[in-house]
C-alpha positions as CSV (number, residue, x, y, z in Angstrom):
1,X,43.0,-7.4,63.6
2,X,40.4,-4.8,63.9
3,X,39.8,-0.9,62.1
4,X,38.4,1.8,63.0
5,X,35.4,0.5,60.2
6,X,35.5,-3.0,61.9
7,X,37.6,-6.2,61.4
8,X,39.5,-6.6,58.0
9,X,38.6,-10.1,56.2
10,X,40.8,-11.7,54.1
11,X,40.1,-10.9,50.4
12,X,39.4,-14.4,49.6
13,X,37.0,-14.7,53.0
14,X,34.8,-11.9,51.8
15,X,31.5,-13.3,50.6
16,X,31.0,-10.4,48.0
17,X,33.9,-10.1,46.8
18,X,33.5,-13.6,45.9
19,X,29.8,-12.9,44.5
20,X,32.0,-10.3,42.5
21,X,34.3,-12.3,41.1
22,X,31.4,-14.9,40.1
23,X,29.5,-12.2,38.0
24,X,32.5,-11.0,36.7
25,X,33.4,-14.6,35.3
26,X,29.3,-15.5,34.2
27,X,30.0,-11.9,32.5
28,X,33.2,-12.7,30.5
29,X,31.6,-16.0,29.6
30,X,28.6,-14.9,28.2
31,X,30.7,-12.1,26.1
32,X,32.6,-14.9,24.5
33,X,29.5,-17.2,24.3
34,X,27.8,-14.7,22.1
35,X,30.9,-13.4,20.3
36,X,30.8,-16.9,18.9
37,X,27.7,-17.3,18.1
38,X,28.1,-14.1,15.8
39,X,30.7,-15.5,14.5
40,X,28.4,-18.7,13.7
41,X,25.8,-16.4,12.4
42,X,27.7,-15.0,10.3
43,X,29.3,-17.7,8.4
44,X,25.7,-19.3,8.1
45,X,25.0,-16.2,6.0
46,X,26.8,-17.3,3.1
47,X,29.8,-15.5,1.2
48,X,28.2,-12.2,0.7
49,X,29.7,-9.3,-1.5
50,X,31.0,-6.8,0.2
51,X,29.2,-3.5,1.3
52,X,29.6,-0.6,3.5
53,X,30.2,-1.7,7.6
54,X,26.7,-2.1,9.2
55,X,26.4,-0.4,13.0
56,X,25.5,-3.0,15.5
57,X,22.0,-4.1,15.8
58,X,20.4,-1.8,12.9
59,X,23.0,-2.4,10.6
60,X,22.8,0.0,7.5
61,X,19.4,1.4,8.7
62,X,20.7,5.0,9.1
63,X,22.7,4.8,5.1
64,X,19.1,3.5,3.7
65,X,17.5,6.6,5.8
66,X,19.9,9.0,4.3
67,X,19.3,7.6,1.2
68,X,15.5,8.4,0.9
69,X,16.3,12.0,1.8
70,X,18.9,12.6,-0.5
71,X,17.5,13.9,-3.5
72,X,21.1,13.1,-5.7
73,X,20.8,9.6,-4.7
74,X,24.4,10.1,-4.1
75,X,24.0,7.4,-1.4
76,X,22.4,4.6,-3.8
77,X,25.0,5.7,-6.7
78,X,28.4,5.1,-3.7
79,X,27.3,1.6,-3.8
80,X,28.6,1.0,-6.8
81,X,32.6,1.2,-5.3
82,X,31.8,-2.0,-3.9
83,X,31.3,-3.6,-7.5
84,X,28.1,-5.1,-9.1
85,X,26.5,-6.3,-6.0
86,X,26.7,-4.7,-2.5
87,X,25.6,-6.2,1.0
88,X,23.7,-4.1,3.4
89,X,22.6,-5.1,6.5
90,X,19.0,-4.0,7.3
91,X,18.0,-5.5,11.0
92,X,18.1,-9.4,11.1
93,X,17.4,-9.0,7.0
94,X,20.5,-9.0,4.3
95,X,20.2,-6.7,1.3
96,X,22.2,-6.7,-1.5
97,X,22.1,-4.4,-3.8
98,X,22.2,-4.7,-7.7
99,X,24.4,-2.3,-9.7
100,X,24.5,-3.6,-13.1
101,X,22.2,-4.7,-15.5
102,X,24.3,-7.0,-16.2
103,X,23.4,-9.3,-12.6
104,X,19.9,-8.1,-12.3
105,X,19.1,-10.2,-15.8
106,X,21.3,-12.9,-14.3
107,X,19.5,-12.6,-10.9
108,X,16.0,-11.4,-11.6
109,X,15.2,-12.1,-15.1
110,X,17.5,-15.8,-15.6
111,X,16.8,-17.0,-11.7
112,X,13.1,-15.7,-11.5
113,X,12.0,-19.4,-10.2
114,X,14.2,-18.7,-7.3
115,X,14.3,-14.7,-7.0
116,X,10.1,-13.7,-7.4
117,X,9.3,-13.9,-4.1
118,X,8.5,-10.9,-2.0
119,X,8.8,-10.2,1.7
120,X,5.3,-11.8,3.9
121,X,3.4,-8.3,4.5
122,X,0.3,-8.6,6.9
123,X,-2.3,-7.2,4.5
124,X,-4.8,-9.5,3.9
125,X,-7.2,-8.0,6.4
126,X,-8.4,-5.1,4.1
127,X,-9.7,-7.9,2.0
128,X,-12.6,-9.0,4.5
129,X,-14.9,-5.6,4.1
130,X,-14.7,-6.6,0.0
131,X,-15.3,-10.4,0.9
132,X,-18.0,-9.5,2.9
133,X,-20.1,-7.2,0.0
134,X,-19.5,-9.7,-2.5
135,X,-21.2,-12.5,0.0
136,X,-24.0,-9.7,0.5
137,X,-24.0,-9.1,-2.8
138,X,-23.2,-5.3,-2.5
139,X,-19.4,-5.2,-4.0
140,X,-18.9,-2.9,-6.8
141,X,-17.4,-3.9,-9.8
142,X,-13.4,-3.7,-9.4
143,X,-10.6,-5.6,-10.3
144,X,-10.4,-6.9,-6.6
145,X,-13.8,-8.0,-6.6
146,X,-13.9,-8.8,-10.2
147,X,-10.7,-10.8,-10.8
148,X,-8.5,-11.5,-7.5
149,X,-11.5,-12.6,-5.6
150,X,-13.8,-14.3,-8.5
151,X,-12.1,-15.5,-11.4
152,X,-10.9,-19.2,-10.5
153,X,-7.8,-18.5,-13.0
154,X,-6.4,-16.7,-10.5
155,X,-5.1,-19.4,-7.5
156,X,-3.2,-17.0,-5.1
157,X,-4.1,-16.8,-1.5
158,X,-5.3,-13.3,0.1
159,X,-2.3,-11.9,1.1
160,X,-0.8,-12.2,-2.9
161,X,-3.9,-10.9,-4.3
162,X,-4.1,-7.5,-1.3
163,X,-0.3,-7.0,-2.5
164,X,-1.0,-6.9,-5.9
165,X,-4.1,-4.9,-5.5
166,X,-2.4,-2.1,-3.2
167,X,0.7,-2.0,-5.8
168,X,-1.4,-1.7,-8.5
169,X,-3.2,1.5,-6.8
170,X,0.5,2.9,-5.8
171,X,1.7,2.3,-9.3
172,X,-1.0,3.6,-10.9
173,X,-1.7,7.0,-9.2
174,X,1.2,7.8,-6.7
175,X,4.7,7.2,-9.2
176,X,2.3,8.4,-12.3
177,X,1.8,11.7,-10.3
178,X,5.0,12.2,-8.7
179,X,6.8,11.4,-12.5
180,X,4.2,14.3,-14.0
181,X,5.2,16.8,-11.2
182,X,8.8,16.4,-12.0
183,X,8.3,17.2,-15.5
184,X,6.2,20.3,-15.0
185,X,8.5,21.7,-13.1
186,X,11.4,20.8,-15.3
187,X,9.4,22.2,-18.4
188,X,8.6,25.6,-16.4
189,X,12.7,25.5,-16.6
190,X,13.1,24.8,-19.9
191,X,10.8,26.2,-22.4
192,X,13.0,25.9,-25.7
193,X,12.8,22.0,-24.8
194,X,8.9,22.2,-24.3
195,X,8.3,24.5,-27.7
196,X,10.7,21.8,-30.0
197,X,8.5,18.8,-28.6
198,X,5.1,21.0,-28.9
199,X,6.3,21.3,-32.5
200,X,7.3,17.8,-33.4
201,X,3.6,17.0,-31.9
202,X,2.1,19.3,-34.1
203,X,3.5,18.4,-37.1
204,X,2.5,14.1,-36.4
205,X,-1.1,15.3,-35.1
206,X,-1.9,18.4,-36.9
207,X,-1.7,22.4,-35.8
208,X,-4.9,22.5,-34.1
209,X,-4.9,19.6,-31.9
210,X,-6.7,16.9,-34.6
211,X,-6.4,14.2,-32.6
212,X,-3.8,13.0,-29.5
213,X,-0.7,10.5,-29.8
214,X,-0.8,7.0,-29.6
215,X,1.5,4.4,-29.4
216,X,1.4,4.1,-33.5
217,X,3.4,7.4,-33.3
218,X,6.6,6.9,-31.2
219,X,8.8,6.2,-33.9
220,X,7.3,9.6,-35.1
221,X,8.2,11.5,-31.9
222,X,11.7,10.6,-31.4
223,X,12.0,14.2,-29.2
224,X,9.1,13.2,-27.0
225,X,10.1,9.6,-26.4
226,X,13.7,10.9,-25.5
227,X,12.3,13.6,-23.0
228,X,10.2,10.9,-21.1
229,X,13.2,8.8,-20.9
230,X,15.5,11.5,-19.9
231,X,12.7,12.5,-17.5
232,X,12.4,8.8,-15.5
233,X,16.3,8.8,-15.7
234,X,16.6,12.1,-14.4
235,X,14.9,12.0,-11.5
236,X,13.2,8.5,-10.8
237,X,10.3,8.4,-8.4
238,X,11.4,4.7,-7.4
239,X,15.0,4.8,-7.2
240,X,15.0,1.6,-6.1
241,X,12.6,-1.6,-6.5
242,X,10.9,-3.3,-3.9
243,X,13.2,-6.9,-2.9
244,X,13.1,-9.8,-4.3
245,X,13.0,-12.3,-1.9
246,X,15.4,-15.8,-2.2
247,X,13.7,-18.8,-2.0
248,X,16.5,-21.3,-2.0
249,X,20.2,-21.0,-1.5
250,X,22.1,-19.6,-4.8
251,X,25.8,-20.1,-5.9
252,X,26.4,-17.3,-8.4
253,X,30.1,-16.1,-9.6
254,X,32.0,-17.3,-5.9
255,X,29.3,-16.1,-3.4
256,X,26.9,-18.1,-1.4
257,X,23.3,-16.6,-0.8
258,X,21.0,-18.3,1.1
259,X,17.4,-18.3,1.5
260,X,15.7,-15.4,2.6
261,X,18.2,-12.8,1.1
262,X,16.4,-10.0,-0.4
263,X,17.6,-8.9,-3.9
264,X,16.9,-5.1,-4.9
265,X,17.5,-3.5,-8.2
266,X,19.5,-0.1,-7.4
């Protein structure tokens, strides 16, 4: 039996329909395949709390971008619907979020053995130009150069003592800043506030300035210790701490978390 595009085959003679059907089947088998191996995946990631539905692949990626815009933290603050502790997916990494002070002692402060780690970062290049004067004998005095690098009391390898050098620079200038410009501008809007704390300062160190206010004072300054407070509350520079990373699997109150979670104080 012939057409006018040439003979008909049988649907079952037709070498790609068969080639077809074979791709089609290798298809639907490696769906299923991988569709179990998620489900594996998943279950080896312990009995997590629960936490907003990640998006394939990047997971909660776009919630924690949001969340660095948002100047309300409103994002960061909706975790805590999901309870104490909240699971976010962040890549191949798990997250979970701590909303209480209540866990963070229990996780942080009681499990610290467990819970101090922090996430490898490949830093420990920008140590080699500091090596390198201190072997030439041209390093100026720093705490790099002085302590992480020379004093045999501290045992940490390079990338530690980089990350603890670069954190101590960030903490020390970048959130001290960022904290002072937030309460400039909030004194420019509230100059009642300002004049009552100029005059509880004035009357612990004198009219004209006799000398500035140490730590001696706080329980002197009572309106000033509250602003500063009410300030870091207010607004915080680092809403959020860097993680924590889990060094062995944890049981704690009916959930399973496994090694290499990341812990971070919200």
């Amino acid at each position: 039996m012939a057409s006018l595009l040439g003979p008909v085959y049988p649907l079952a003679a037709n070498p790609n329909v068969i080639f077809y059907v074979l791709l089609l089947f290798v298809a639907l088998a490696a769906v299923f395949a991988s569709l179990r191996l998620f489900g594996l995946f998943v279950r080896q990631r312990g009995e997590l709390p629960p936490g907003p539905r990640p998006l394939p692949v990047i997971g909660s990626l776009l919630q924690i971008r949001q969340a660095r815009r948002e100047s309300s933290h409103a994002a960061l603050s909706s975790l805590a619907r999901y309870g104490e502790m909240a699971t976010l997916r962040v890549g191949s990494s798990t997250w979970v979020m701590l909303n209480s002070n209540r866990v963070v002692q229990e996780i942080i402060a009681k499990r610290a053995a467990l819970t101090s780690e922090r996430p490898y970062l490949s830093v420990a290049s920008g140590l080699a130009p500091i090596k390198q004067d201190i072997a030439e004998e041209k390093a100026s005095p720093s705490f790099v150069a002085d302590v992480l690098l020379e004093d045999p009391r501290f045992s940490n390898n390079e990338d530690e003592a980089m990350y603890l050098a670069t954190s101590i620079v960030a903490a020390g200038s970048d959130n001290v800043r960022m904290t002072m410009n937030v309460f400039v501008m909030a004194a420019m809007c509230n100059p009642t506030v300002i004049q009552r704390a100029r005059n509880e300062i004035d009357d612990v160190c004198g009219q004209d300035a006799e000398r500035l206010p140490c730590l001696d004072d706080t329980s002197r300054l009572p309106y000033i210790s509250a602003i500063v407070k009410e300030g870091l509350r207010w607004w915080p520079t680092v809403p959020v701490t860097p993680q924590h990373r889990l060094t062995q699997d944890l049981d704690f109150e009916g959930y399973r978390f496994l090694a290499g979670t990341d812990f971070v104080v919200n």
